[in-house]
N, C-alpha and C positions, 0 to 999 in steps of 0.2 A: 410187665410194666415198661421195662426196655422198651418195647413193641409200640406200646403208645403212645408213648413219649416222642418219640422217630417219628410217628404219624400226624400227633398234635405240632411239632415242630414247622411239619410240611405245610399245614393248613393254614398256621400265621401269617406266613408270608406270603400265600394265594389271596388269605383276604384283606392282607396289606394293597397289595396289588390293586384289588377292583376295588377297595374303596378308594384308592391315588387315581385310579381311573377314572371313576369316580368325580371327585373332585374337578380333575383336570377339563370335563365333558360341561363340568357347570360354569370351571373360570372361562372356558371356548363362548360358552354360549354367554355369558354374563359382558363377558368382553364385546361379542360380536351386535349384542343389546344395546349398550353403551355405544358403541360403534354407530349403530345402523343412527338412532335418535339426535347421534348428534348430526350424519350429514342430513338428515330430513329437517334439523332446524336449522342447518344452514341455506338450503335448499329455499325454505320456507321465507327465513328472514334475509338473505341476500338483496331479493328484488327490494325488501323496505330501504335497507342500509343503503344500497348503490347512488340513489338520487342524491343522500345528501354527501356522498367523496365527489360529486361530479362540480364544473368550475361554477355553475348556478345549482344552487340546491333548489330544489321544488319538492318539499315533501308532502306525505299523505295528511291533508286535515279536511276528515270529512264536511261537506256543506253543513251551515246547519238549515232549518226548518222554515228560520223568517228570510236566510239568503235565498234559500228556493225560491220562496212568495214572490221576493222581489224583483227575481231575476224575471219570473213570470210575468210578472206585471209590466218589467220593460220589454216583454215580448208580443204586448196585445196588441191587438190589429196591425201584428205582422206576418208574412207569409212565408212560403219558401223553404229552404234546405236550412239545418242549423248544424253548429259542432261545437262542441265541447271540448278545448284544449288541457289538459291532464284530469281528465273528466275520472279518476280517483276509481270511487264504486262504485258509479253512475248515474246518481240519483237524479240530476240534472237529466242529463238527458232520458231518463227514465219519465221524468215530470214534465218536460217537452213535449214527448211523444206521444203522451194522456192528452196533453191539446191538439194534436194532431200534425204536431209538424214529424217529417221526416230528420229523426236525430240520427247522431254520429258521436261516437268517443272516440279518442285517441289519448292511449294512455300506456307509458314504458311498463308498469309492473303487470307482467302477467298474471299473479295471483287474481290480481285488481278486476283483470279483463274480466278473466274466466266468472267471476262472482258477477261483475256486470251483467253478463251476459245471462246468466241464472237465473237475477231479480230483473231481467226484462222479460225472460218467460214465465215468471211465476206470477208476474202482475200484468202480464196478455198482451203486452205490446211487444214482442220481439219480434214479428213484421217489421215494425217502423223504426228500429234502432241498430246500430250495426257499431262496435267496438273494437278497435284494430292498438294490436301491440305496436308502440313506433315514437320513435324520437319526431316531436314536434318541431325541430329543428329543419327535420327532411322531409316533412312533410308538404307539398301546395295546399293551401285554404282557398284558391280562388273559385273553386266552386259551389262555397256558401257562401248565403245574405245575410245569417244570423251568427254570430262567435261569440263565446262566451268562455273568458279565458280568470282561473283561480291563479292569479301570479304570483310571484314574488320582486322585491322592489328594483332586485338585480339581475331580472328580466326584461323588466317592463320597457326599456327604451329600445335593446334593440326586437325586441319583440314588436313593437311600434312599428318599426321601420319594417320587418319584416310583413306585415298586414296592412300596411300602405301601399307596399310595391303590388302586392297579391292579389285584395280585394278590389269588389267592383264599387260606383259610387252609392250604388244604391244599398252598400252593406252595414248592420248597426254593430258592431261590437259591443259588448258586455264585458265592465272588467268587475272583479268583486278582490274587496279586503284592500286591493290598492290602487289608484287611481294611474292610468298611462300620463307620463310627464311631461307630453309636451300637447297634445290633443286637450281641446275643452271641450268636457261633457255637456250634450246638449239635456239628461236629464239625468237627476239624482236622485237615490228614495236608499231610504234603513239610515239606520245610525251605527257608528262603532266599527264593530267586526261584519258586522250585516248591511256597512253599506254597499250600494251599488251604484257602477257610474256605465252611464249608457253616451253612447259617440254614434253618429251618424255621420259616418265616410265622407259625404257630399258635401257636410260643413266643413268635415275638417280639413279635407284636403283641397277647399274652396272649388268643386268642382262640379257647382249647380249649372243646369241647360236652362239655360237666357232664352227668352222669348223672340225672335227675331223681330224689331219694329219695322213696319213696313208703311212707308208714309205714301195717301195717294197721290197717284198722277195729278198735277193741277195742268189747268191748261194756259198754255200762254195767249 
């Protein structure tokens, strides 16, 4: 009985052991679980949160259905290159590109992009659309005719000024949700949240090409 007893003693404390080890192998791994989900949601939600600490917030609110119509509508019978300034998911220029113009995003969150760039392959237009991660700040626009910019209201002016200096005359800007404040739109359509104001550069910056009059020679 001695004998057993000495033996059973030994064994306690070996399977104290592996089950401490035990334990200690799930808090590793339970901890390192906790761990890991939380940098992949910081990861994740970072690019959301950053827009609105910045001195202009411009956050994500996706288009809706009748702002697309309309933006569409203020795009007929026009031609040329277009961009979409914080062009979000891209549905805008996804619905551009179905009409054939050659679109462009430009948009800071890269989640944003990478998904843009998904639903422009998965609905056959990703030939005609191209989406680049980038402060619209540092960006030139003078090489599109067509802009279509989802502002906000402490934007809008010097955002103005910046697409005056840049664009050519024959460029229409599209603003949606808020109208530029010192430009008068030459065409309006939607109500509400869905409306839309359309500017033609040439008005605004009074820089129509005059016809040369040319009086004839009389003879004396």
């Amino acid at each position: 009985p001695g004998a057993m007893s000495q033996a059973a003693a030994k064994e306690i404390p070996q399977e104290q052991d592996e089950g401490g080890s035990r334990r200690s192998s799930w808090g590793l791994l339970v901890t390192a679980g906790v761990g890991g989900t939380l940098v992949a949601l910081y990861a994740v939600a970072t690019p959301f949160v950053t827009p609105a600490l910045r001195k202009v917030c411009l956050p994500f609110v996706p288009a809706t259905a009748a702002q697309i119509q309309n933006v569409l509508k203020m795009l007929e019978n026009r031609s040329g290159s277009l961009v979409d300034i914080g062009s979000g998911d891209g549905r805008i220029v996804i619905a551009a590109a179905k009409k054939g113009f050659q679109a462009v995003g430009y948009e800071l969150n890269p989640w944003l992009v990478w998904y843009s760039r998904y639903c422009a392959w998965r609905d056959g237009v990703h030939q005609n659309t191209k989406f680049y991660i980038s402060d619209l700040w540092k960006v030139s626009f003078s090489r599109y005719t067509n802009v279509v910019v989802f502002g906000v209201p402490q934007m809008m002016p010097q955002l103005e000024k910046k697409l005056e200096d840049e664009l050519e005359c024959n460029a229409r800007i599209i603003a949606c949700r808020f109208p530029f404040p010192c430009w008068i739109p030459n065409h309006t359509t939607g109500e509400g949240i869905d409306t839309v104001w359309a500017y033609d550069l040439k008005h605004s910056r009074g820089c129509e090409t005059k016809s040369l009059e040319i009086t004839p020679e009389t003879k004396s």
